[in-house]
LOPAGU-905978 format. One line per field, with one value per residue (C-alpha): residue number from 1; residue in one letter; chain; x, y, z. Coordinates in steps of 0.25 Angstrom, whole numbers, m for minus. Each point is the difference from the previous one (the first is absolute). Layout:
BEGIN
num = c(NUM_...)
residu = c(a_...)
chaine = c(A_...)
x = c(X_...)
y = c(Y_...)
z = c(Z_...)
***
This chain:
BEGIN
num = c(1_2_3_4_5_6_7_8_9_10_11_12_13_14_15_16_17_18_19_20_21_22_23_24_25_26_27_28_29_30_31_32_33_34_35_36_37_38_39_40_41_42_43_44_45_46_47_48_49_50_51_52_53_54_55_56_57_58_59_60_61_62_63_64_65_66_67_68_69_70_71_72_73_74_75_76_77_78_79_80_81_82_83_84_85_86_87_88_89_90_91_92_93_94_95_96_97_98_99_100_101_102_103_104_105_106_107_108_109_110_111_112_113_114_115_116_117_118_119_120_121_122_123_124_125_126_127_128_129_130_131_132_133_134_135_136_137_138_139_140_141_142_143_144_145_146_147_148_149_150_151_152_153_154_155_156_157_158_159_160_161_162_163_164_165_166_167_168_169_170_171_172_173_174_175_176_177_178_179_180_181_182_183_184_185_186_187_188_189_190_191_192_193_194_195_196_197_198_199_200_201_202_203_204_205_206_207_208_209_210_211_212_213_214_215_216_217_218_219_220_221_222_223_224_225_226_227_228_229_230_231_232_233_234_235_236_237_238_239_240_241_242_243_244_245_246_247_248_249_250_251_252_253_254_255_256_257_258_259_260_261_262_263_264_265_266_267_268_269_270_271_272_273_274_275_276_277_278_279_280_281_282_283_284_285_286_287_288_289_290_291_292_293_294_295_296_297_298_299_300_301_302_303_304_305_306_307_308_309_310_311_312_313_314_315_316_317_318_319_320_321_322_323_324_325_326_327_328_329_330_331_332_333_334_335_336_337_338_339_340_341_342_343_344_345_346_347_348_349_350_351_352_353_354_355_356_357_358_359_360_361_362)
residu = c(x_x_x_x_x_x_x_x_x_x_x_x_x_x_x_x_x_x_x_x_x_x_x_x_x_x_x_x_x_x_x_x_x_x_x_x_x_x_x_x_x_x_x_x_x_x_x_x_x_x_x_x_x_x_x_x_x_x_x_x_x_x_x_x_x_x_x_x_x_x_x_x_x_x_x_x_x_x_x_x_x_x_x_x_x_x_x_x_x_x_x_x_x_x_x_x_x_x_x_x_x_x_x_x_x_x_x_x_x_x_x_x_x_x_x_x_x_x_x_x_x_x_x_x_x_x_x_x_x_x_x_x_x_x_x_x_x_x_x_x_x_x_x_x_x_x_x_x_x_x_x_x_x_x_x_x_x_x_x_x_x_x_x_x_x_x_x_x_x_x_x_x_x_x_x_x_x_x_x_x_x_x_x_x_x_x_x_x_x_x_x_x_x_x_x_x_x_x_x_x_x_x_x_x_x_x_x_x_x_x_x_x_x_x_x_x_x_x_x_x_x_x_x_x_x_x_x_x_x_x_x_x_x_x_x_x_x_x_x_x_x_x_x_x_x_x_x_x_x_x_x_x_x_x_x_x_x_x_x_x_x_x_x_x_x_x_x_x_x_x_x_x_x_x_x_x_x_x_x_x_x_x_x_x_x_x_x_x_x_x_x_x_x_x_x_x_x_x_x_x_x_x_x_x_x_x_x_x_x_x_x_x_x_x_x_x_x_x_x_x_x_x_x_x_x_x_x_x_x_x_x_x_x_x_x_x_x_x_x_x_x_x_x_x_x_x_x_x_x_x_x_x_x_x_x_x_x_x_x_x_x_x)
chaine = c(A_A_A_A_A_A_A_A_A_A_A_A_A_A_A_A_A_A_A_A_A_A_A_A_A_A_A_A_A_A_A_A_A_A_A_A_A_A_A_A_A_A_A_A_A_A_A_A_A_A_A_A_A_A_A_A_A_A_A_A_A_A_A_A_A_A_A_A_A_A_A_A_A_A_A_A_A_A_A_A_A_A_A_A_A_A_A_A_A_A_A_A_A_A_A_A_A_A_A_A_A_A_A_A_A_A_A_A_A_A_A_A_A_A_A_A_A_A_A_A_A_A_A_A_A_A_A_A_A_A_A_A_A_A_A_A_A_A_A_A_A_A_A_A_A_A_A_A_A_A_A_A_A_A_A_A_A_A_A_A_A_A_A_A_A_A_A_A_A_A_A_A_A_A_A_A_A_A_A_A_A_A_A_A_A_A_A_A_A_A_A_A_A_A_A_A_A_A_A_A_A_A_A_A_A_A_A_A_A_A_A_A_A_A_A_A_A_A_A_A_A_A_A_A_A_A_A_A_A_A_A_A_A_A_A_A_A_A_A_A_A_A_A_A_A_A_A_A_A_A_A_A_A_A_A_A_A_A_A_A_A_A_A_A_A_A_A_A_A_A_A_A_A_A_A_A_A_A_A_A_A_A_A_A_A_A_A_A_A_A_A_A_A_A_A_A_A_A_A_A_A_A_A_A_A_A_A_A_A_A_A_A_A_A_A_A_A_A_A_A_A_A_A_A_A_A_A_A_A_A_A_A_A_A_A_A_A_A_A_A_A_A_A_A_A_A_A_A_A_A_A_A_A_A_A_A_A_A_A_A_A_A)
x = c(575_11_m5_6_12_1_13_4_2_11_m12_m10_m13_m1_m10_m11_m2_m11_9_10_m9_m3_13_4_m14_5_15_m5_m9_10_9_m11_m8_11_6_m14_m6_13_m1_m12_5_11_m1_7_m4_12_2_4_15_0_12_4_6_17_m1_m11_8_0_m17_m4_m15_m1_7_m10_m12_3_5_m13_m7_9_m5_m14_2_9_1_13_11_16_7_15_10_5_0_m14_m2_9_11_7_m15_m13_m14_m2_11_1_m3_m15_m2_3_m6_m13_5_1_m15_m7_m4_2_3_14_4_13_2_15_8_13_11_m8_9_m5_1_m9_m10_m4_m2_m7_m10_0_m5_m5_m5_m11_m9_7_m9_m5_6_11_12_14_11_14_13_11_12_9_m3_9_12_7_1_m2_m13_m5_1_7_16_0_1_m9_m6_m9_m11_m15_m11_3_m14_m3_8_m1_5_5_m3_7_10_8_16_0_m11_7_m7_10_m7_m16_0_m10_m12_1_m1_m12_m8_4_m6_m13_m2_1_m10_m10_m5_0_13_4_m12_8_12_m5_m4_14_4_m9_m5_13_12_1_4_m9_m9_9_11_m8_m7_15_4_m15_m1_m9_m8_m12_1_m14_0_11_m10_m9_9_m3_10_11_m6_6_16_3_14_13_11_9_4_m5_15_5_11_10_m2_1_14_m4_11_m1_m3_5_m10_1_m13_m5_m5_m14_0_6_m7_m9_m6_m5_m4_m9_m7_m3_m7_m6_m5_m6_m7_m6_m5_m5_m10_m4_6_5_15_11_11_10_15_7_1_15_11_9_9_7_5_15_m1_4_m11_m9_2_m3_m13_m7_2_m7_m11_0_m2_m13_m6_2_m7_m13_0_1_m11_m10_1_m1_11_8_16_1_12_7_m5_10_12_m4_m14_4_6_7_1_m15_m8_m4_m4_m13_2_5_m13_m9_8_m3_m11_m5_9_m9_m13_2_4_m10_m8_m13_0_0)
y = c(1004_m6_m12_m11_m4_m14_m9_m9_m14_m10_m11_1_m7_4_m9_6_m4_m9_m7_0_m8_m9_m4_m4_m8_m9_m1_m5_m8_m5_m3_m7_m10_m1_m13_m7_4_m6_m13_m1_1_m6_m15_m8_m15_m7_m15_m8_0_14_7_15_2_m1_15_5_m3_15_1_2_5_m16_m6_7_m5_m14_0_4_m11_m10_1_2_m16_m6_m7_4_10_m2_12_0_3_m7_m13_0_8_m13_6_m12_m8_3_3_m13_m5_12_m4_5_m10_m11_4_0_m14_m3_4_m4_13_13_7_7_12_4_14_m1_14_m1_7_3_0_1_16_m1_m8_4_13_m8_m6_13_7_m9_m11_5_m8_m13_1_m13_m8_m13_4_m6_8_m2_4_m1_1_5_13_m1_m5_12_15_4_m9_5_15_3_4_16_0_0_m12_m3_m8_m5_6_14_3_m9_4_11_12_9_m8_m10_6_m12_3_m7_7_16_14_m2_m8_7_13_4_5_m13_m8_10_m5_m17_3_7_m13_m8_7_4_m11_10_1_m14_m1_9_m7_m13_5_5_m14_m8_9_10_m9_4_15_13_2_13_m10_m11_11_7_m17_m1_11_m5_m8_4_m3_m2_m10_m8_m2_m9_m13_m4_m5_m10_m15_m6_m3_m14_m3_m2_10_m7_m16_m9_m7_m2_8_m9_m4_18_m1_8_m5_1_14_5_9_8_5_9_0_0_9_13_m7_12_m13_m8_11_5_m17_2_13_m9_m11_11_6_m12_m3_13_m2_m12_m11_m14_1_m13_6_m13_5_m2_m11_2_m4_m3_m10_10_6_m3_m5_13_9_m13_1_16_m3_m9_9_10_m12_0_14_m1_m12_5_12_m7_m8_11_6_m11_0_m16_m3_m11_2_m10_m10_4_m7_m9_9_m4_8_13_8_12_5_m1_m3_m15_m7_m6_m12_6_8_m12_m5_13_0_m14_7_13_m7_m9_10_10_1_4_m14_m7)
z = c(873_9_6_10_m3_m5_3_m10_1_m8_2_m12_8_15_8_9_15_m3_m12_10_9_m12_m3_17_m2_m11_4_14_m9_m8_12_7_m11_m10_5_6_m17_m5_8_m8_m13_2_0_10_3_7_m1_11_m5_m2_4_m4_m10_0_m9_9_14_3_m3_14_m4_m8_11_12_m10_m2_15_4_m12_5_15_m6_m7_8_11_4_m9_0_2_m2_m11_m12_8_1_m13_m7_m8_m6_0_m11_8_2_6_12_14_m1_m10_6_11_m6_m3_13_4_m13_m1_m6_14_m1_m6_m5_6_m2_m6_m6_8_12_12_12_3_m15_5_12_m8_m10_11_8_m12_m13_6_9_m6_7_13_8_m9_1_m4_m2_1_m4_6_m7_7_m12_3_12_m6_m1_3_m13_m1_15_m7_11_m6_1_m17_m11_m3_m13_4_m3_4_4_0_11_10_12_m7_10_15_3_m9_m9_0_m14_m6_m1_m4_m11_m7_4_2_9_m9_m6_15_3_m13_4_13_m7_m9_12_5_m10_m11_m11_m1_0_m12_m8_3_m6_m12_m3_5_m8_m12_m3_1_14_m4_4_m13_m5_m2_m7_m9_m3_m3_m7_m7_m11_11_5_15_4_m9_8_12_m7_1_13_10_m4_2_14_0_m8_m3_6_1_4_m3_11_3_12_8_m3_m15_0_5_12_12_15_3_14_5_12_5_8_15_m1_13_m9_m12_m8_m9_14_5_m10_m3_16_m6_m12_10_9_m11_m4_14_4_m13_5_m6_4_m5_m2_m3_m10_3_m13_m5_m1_m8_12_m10_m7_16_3_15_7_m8_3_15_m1_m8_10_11_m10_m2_16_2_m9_6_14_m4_m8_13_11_m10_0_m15_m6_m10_m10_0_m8_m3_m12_m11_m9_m7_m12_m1_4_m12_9_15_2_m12_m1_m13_m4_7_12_2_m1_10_9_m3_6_12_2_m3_13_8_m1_13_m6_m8_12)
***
């Protein structure tokens, strides 16, 4: 007897409509509870000195949780980049630190991030750090961002920088960051992780659990290695040590540097901290915004004329906006150890500096 005729299929198992509706139930499932179920198992208790870890910089899903600890803890959080993070200083020499000196409490938190220019983090707040809402906070401008074209990102070639992942990826385009470098797909699935926490979970557990490579590298790397075993270590304990020796400037044989800088009017970098300090408002927060500290020591005369009409620009800006700041002196040239960082002694100093200025401690 003939009867229907039945195609065949390459596929050996072929799901039904109502296997079909199973698996978009636990994808959406997955999509949805995985990162809330992984908090849970995931043990992560930051101390008071707690700042991200130098390896994990690029571990946005850790930075929007202890962001959003931090501003649960803390009385006010310190959002910046390496200055505030403390590259040449340990944990307990940063500028939070002695703060909570300064207050005889543990009220700051170091939510410093290595690298994170300005068009960085006002992508970092706009999209990891949500959590930071009515809170105090200090935020740092550094004006070394504006020292040159190449730093502003705005030179028309392709410049290697920090933090891609951070900044817009498409509009307002970045004449530095090319489609050379990230093809389109790759710029659709940055703006998906911003967006959607799943991905940013994944993310960190290739970041933390499979030496920051997908998991079909690590287990072509690993092959003998089971790698559900490698999620069982937990996260790294907080970042500890120095990388780089605390000296100063000088004793580096670093010489007078003669910088040009940028008019902050065409400046990308400026413009996109007015886009941090905006964000953080609009969430409700009382902002104080420390401009540097920098090192104007190492400046020839004619670079160091340039940089305070730079230093101008900003405080006329914070000024017209309303928004309480500390442009402090420059410390001693002895306790900076480049154009910006300044050594342990030179953060307590800065610290005493911030803590009297703060308009909610009066």
């Amino acid at each position: 007897m003939n009867g229907p005729e039945i195609p065949d299929f390459s596929n050996a198992v072929r799901l039904t409509g109502w296997q079909w509706i199973g698996v978009g139930v636990f994808t959406v499932s997955l999509i949805f509870g995985a990162t809330p179920v992984w908090e849970r198992v995931e043990r992560f208790y930051p101390d008071p000195d707690y700042r991200m870890p130098y390896d994990l910089s690029n571990d946005y899903w850790l930075y929007e949780r202890c962001s959003r600890l931090a501003a649960i803890h803390s009385d006010t959080v310190l959002v910046g980049d390496s200055v505030v993070w403390g590259q040449y200083v340990t944990r307990e020499q940063t500028l939070s630190h002695y703060l909570n000196e300064q207050a005889h409490e543990e009220q700051f938190a170091n939510l410093g991030l290595d690298g994170a220019h300005p068009l960085a983090l006002a992508g970092l707040l706009e999209h990891y750090a949500g959590g930071v809402t009515g809170r105090n906070v200090i935020l740092q401008c550094n004006p070394l961002w504006m020292s040159s074209p190449k730093t502003d990102l705005q030179v028309d070639e392709d410049v290697p920088f920090n933090h891609t992942r951070l900044v817009p990826q498409f509009y307002p385009p970045i004449p530095a960051y090319k489609l050379t470098r990230e093809k389109v797909s790759s710029r659709i699935g940055i703006v998906v992780e911003q967006h959607n926490s799943f991905s940013g979970w994944t993310t960190h557990l290739q970041q933390v659990y499979y030496d920051r490579t997908d998991i079909p590298t690590w287990t072509l790397d690993h092959p003998y290695d089971n790698p559900f075993a490698a999620v069982t270590r937990g996260l790294p304990p907080t970042e500890d040590k120095l990388h780089h020796e605390p000296i100063s400037w000088t004793k580096r044989g670093i010489e007078k540097q003669d910088i040009e800088w940028v008019d902050p009017e065409t400046s990308l970098q400026w413009h996109a901290f007015q886009q941090a300090v905006e964000i953080l408002e609009r969430r409700g927060n009382r902002v104080f915004v420390l401009v540097g500290p920098f090192n104007e020591h190492m400046l020839t005369d004619e670079s160091l004329q340039r940089h305070q009409k730079v230093k101008l620009a900003i405080e006329t800006w914070l000024q017209e906006k309303n928004v309480p700041y500390l442009a402090p002196a420059p410390l001693p040239s002895e306790l900076y150890a480049d154009a910006s960082h300044p050594l342990s002694e030179g953060y307590e100093i800065l610290a005493r500096q911030v803590f009297e200025g703060l308009p909610w401690k009066k």
